[in-house]
C-alpha positions as CSV (number, residue, x, y, z in Angstrom):
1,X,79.1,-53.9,53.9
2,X,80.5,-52.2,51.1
3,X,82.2,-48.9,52.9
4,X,84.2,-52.6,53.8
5,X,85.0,-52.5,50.4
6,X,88.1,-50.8,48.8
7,X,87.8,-49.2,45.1
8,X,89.8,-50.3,42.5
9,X,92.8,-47.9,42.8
10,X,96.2,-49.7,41.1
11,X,97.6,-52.4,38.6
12,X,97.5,-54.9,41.7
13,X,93.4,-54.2,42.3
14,X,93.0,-54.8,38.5
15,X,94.8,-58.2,38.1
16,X,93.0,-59.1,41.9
17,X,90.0,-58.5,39.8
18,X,90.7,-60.1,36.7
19,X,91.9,-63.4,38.0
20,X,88.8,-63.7,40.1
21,X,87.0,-63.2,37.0
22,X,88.7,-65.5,35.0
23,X,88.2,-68.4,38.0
24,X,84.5,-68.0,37.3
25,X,84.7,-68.0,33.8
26,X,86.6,-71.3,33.8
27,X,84.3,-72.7,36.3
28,X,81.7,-72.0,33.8
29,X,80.9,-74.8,31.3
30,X,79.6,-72.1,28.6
31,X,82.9,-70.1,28.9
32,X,85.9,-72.9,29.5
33,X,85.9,-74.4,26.3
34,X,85.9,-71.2,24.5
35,X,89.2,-70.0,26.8
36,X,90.6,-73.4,26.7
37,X,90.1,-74.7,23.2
38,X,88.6,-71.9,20.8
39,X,91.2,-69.6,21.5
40,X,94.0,-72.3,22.9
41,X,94.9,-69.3,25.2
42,X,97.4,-69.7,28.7
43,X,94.8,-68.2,31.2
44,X,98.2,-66.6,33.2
45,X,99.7,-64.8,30.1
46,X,95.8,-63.7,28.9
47,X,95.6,-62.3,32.1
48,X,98.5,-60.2,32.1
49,X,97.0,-58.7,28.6
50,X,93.6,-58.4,30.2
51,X,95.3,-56.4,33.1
52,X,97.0,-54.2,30.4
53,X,94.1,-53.6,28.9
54,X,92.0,-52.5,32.3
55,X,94.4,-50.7,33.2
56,X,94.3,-48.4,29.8
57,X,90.8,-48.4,30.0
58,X,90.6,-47.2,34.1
59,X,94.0,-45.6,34.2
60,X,95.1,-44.2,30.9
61,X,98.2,-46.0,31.2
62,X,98.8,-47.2,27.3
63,X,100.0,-50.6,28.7
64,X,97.7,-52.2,26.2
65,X,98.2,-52.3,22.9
66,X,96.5,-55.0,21.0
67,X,93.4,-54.5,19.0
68,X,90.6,-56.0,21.1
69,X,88.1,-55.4,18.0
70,X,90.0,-57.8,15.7
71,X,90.3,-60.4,19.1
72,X,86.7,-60.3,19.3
73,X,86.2,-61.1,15.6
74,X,88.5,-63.3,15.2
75,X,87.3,-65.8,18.0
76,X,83.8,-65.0,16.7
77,X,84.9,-66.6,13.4
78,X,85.9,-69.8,15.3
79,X,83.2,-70.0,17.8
80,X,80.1,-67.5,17.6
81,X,80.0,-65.1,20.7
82,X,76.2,-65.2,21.3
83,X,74.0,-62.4,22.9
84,X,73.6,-64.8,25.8
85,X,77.4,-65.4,25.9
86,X,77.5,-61.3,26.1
87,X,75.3,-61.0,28.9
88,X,76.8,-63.9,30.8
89,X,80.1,-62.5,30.4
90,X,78.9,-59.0,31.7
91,X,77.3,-60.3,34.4
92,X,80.3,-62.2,35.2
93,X,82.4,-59.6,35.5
94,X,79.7,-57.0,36.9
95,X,79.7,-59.8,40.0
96,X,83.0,-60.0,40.6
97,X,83.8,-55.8,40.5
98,X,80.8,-55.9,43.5
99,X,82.0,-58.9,45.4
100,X,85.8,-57.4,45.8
101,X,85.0,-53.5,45.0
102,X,83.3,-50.7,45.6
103,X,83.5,-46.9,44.4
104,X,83.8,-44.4,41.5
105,X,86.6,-47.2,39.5
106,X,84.8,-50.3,40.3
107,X,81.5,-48.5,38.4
108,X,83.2,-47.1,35.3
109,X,84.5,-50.5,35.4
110,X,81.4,-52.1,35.0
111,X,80.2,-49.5,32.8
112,X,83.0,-49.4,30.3
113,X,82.5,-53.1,30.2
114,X,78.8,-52.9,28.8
115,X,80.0,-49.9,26.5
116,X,82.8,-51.8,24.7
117,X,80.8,-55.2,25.3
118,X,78.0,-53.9,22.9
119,X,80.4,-52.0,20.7
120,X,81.8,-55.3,20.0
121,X,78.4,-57.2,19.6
122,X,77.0,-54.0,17.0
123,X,80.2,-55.4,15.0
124,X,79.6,-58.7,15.3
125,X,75.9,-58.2,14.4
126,X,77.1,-55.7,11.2
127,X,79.4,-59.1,10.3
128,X,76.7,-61.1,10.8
129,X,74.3,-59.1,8.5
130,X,76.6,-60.0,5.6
């Protein structure tokens, strides 16, 4: 089934991907109220930043240029981001890159994803130590 499957190869696979992702997160109780109230984002416009930000990660393109650290943090501050909320989120989006693609982009995806996911949660844990 996957040779079915193309890899993620553009700007247009990445936003494909991330607005799947982002339906499943909102379909998620755990995650909605986080996206919808904690962080009071538009789901459209965070997309567009999210696709930025893929696309730097998969594509060296530079599109991206907020700090996702200081995002992280700051929306920990409001609402803690849990090891089970990390682990959701991953498996989320680990889901979706195998439901919709398959190849040499679709894994660094999903491995770049648990690199800066627990890059994110070391920091969290260092604040947290405090």
């Amino acid at each position: 089934m996957h040779m079915l499957k193309p890899d993620i190869e553009n700007r247009e696979d990445l936003k494909k991907l991330v607005l799947a992702f982002y339906q499943d997160l909102l379909n998620d109780a755990d995650f909605n109220h986080i996206f919808l109230e904690v962080a009071n984002i538009d789901v459209l416009t965070h997309a567009d930043v999210i696709v930025d930000f893929w696309e730097s990660v998969l594509f060296h393109s530079g599109t991206y240029k907020n700090n996702t650290m200081k995002i992280h943090m700051d929306l920990h501050f409001k609402h803690p981001l849990s090891d089970e909320l990390f682990e959701a989120w991953l498996k989320t989006f680990e889901a979706t890159v195998d439901t919709l693609f398959f190849g040499q982009k679709a894994q660094e995806a999903k491995s770049k994803a648990r690199s800066i996911a627990a890059l994110i949660k070391l920091k969290i844990d260092n604040l947290d130590a405090r």
